[in-house]
Biopython code that builds the backbone (N, CA, C, O; Angstrom):
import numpy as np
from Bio.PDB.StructureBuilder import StructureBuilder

atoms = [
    (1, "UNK", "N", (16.510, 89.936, -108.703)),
    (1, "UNK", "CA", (17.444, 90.811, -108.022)),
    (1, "UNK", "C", (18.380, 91.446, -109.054)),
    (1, "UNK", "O", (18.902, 90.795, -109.960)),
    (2, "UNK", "N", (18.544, 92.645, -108.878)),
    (2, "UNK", "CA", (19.456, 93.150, -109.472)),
    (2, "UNK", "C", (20.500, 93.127, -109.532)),
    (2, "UNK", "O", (20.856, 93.522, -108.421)),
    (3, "UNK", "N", (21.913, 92.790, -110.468)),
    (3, "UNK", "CA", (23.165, 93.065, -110.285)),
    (3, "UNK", "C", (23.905, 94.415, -109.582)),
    (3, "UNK", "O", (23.754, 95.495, -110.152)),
    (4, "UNK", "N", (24.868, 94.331, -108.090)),
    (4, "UNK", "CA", (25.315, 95.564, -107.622)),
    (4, "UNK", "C", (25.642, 96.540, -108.661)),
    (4, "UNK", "O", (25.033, 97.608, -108.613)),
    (5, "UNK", "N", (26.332, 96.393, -109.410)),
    (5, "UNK", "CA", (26.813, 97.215, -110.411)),
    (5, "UNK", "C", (25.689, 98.079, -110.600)),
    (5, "UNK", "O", (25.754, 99.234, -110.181)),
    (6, "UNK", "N", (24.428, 97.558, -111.318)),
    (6, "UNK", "CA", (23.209, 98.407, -112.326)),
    (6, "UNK", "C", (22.985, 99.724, -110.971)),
    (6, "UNK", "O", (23.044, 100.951, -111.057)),
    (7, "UNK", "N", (22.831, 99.205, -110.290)),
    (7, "UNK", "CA", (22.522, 99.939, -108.688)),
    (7, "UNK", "C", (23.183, 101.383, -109.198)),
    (7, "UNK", "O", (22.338, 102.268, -109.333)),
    (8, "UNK", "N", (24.277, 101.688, -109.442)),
    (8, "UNK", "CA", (25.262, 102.499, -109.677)),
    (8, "UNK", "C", (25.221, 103.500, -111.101)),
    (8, "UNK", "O", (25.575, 104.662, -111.301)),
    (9, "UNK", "N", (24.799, 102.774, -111.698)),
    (9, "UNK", "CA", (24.731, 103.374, -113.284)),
    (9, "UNK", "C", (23.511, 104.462, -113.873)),
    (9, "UNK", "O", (22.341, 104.698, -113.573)),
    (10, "UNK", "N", (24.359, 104.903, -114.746)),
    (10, "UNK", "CA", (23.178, 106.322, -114.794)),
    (10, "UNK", "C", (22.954, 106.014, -116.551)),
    (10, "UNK", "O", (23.815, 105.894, -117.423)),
    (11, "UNK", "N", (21.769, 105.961, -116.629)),
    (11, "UNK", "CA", (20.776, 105.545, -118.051)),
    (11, "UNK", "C", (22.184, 106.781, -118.990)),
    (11, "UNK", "O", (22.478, 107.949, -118.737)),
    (12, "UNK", "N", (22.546, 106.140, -119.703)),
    (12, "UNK", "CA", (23.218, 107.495, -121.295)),
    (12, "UNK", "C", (21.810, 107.880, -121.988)),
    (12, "UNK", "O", (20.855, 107.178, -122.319)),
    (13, "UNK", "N", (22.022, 109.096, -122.068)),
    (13, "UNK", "CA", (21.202, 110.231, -123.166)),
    (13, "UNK", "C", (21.740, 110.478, -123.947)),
    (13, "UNK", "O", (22.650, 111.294, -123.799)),
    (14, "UNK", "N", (21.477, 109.917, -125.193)),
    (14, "UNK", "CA", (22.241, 110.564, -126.622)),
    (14, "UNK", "C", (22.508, 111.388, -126.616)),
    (14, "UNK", "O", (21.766, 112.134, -125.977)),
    (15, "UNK", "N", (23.679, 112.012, -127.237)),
    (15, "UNK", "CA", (23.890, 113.753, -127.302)),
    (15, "UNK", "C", (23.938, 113.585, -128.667)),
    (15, "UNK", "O", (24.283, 112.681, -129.428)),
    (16, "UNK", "N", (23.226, 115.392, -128.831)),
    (16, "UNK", "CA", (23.118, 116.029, -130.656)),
    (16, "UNK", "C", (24.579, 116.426, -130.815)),
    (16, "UNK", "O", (25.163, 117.344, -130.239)),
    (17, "UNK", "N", (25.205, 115.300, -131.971)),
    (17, "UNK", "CA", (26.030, 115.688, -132.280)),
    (17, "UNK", "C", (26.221, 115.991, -133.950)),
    (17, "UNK", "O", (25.394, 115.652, -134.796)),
    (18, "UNK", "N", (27.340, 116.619, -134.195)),
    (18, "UNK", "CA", (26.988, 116.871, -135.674)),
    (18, "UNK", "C", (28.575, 115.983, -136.189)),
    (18, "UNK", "O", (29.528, 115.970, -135.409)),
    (19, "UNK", "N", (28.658, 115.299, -137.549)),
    (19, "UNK", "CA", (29.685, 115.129, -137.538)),
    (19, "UNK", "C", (29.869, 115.032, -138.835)),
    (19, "UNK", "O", (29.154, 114.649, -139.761)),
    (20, "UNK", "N", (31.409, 115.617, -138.724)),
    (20, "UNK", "CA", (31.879, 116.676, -140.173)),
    (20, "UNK", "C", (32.330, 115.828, -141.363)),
    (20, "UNK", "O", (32.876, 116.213, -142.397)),
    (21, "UNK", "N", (31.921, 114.370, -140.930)),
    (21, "UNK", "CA", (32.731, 113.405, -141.827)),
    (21, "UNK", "C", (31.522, 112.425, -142.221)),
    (21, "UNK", "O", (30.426, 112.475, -141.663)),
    (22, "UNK", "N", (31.893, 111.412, -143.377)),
    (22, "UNK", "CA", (31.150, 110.195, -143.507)),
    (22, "UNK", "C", (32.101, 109.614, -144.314)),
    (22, "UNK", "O", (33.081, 109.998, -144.953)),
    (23, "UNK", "N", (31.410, 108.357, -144.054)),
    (23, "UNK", "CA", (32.811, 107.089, -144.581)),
    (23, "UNK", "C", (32.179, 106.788, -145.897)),
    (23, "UNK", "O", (30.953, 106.736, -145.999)),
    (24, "UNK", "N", (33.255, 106.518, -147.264)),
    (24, "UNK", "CA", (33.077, 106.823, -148.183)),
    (24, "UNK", "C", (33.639, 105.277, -148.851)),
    (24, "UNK", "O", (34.767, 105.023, -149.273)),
    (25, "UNK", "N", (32.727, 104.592, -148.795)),
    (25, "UNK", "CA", (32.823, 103.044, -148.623)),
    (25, "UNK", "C", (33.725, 102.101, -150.282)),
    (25, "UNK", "O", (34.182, 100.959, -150.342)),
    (26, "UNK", "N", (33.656, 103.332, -151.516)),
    (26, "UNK", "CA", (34.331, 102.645, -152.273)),
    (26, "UNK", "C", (35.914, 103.300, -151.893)),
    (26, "UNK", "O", (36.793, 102.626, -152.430)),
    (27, "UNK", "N", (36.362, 104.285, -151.209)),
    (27, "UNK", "CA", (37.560, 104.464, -150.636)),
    (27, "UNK", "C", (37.901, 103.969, -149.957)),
    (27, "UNK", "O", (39.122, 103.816, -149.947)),
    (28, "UNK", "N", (37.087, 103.354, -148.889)),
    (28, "UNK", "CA", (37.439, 102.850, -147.204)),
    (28, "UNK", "C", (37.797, 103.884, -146.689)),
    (28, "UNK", "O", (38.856, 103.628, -146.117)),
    (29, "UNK", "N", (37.480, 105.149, -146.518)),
    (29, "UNK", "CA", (37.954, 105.709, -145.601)),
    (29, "UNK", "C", (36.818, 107.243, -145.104)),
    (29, "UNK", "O", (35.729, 107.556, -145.584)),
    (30, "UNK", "N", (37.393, 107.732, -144.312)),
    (30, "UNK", "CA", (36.237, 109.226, -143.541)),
    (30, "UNK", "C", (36.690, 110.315, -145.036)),
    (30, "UNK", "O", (37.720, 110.499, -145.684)),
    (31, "UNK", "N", (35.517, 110.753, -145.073)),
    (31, "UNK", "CA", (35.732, 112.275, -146.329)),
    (31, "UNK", "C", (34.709, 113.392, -145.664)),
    (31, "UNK", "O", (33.555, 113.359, -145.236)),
    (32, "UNK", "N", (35.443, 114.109, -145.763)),
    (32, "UNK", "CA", (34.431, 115.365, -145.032)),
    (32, "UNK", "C", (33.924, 115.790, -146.446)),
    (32, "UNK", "O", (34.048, 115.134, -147.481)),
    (33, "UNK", "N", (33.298, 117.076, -146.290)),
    (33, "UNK", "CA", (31.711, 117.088, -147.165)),
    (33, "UNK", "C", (32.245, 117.649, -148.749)),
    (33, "UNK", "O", (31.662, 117.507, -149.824)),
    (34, "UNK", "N", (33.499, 118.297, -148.479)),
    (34, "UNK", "CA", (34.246, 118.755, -149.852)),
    (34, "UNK", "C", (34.975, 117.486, -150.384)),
    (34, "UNK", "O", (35.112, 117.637, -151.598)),
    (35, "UNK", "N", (35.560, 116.161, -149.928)),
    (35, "UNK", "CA", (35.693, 115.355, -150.638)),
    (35, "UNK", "C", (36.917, 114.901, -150.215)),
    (35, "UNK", "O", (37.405, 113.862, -150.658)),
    (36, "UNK", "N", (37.554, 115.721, -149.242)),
    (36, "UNK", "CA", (38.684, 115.283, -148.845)),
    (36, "UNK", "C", (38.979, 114.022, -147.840)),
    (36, "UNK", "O", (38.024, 113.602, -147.187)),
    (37, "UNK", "N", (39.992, 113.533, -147.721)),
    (37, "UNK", "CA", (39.846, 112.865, -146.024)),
    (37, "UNK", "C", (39.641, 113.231, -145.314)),
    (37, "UNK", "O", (39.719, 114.460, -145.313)),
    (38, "UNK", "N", (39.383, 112.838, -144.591)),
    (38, "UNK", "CA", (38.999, 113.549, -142.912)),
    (38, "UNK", "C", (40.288, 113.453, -142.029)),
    (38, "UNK", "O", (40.385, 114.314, -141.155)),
    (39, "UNK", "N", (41.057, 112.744, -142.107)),
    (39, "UNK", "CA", (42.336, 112.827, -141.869)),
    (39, "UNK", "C", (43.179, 114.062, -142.022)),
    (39, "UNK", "O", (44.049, 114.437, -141.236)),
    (40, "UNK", "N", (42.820, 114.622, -143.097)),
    (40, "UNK", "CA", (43.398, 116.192, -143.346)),
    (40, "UNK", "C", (43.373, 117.282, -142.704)),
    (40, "UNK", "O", (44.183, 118.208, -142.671)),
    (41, "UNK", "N", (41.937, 117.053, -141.949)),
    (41, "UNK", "CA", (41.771, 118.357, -141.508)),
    (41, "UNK", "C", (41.988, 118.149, -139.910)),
    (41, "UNK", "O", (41.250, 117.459, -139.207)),
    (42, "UNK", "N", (43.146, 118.876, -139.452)),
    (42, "UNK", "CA", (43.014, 118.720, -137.823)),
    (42, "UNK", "C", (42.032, 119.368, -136.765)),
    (42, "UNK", "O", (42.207, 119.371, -135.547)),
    (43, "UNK", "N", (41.370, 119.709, -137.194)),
    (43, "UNK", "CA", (39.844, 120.041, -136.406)),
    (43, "UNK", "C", (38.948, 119.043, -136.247)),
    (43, "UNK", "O", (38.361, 118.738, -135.209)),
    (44, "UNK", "N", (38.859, 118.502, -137.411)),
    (44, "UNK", "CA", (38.159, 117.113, -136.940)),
    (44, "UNK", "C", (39.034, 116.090, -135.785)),
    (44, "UNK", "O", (38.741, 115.533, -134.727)),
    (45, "UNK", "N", (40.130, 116.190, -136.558)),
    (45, "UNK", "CA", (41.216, 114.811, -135.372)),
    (45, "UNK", "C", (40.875, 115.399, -134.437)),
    (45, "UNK", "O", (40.083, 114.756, -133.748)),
    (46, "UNK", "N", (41.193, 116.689, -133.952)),
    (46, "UNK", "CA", (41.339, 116.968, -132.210)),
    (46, "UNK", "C", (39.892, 116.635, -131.821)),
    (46, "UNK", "O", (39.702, 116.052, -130.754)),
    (47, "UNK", "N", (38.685, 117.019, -132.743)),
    (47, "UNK", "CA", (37.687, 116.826, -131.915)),
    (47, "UNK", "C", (37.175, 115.371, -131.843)),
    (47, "UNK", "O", (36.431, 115.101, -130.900)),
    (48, "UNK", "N", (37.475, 114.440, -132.697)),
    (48, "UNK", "CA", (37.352, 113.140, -132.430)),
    (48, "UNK", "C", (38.016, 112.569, -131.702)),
    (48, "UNK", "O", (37.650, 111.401, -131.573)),
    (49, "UNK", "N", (39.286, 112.972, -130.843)),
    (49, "UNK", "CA", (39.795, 111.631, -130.079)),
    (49, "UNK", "C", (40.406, 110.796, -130.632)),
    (49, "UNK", "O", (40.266, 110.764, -131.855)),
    (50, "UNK", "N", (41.140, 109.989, -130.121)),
    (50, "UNK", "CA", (41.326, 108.688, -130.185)),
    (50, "UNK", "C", (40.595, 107.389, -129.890)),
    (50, "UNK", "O", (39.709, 107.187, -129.060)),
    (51, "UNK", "N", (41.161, 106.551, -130.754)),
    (51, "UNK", "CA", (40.369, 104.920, -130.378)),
    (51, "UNK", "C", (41.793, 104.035, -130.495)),
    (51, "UNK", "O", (42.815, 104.203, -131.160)),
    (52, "UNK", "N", (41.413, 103.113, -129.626)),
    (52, "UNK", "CA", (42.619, 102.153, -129.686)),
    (52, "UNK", "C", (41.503, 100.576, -129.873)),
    (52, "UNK", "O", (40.496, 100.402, -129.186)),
    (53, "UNK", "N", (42.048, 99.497, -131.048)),
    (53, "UNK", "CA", (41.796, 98.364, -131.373)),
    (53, "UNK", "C", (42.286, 97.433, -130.975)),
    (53, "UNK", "O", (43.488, 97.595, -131.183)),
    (54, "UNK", "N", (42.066, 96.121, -130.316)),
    (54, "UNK", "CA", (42.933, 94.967, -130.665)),
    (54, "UNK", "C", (42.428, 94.034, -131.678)),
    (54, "UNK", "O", (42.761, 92.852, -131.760)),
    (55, "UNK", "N", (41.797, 94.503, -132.264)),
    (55, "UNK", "CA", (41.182, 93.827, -133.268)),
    (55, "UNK", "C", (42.415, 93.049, -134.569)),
    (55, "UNK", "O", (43.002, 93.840, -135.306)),
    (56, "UNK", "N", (42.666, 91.652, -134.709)),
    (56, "UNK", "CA", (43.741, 91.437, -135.146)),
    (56, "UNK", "C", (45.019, 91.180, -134.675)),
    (56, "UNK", "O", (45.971, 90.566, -135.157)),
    (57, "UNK", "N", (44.814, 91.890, -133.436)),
    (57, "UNK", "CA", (46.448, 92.011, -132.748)),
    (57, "UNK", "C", (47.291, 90.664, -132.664)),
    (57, "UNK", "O", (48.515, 90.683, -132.792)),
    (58, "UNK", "N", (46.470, 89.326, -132.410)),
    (58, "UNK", "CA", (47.260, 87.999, -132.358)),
    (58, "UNK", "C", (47.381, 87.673, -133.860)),
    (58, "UNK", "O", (47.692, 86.524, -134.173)),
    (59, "UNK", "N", (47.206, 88.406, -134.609)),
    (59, "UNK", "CA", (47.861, 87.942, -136.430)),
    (59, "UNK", "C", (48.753, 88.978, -136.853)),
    (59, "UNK", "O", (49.729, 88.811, -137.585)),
    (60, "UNK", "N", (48.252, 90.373, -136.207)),
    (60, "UNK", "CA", (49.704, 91.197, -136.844)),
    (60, "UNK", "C", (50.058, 92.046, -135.888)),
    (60, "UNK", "O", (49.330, 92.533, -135.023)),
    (61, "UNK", "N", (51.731, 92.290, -136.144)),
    (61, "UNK", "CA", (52.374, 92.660, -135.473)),
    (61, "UNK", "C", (52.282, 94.199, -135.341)),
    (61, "UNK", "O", (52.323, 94.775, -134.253)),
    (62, "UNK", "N", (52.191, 94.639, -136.190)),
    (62, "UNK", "CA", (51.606, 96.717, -136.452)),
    (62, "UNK", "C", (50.394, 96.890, -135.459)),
    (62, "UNK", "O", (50.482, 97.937, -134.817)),
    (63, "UNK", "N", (49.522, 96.290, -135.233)),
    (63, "UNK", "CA", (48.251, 96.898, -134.545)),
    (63, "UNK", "C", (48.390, 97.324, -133.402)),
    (63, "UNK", "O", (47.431, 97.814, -132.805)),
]
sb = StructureBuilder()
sb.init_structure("model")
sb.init_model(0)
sb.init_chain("A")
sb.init_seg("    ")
for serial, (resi, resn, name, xyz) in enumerate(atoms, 1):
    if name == "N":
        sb.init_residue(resn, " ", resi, " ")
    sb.init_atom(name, np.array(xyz, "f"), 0.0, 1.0, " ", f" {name:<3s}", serial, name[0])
structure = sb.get_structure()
C-alpha cells in the first residue's frame, strides 16, 4: 500500500539550467567564469535565491 502523501505528488523533471558560477575549492568559495566571486555580481544573487542552514546552529551563535 501506498503512503497517502505519494498519492499527491507529482514526479520533479529536471530543469536545463545554466549556472554562471562554480565553486573554486582551493578558495572555498562560488567564482564566476572571469575569476571573480560570485558574490559580486548581483545578477547572479537575485537569480539564485536564498538558502537558510541550521547546520551548526547548537555550536554557534552567528548561524
Amino acid at each position: 500500500m501506498r503512503p497517502f502523501t505519494l498519492h499527491y505528488t507529482v514526479p520533479h523533471e529536471p530543469e536545463d539550467r545554466t549556472v554562471a558560477y562554480r565553486f573554486d575549492a582551493s578558495r572555498q568559495l562560488n567564482v564566476l567564469p572571469d575569476g571573480r566571486p560570485a558574490v559580486a555580481d548581483r545578477a547572479v544573487l537575485r537569480a539564485s535565491g536564498t538558502t537558510t542552514s541550521t547546520a551548526g546552529s547548537q555550536t554557534h551563535f552567528d548561524d
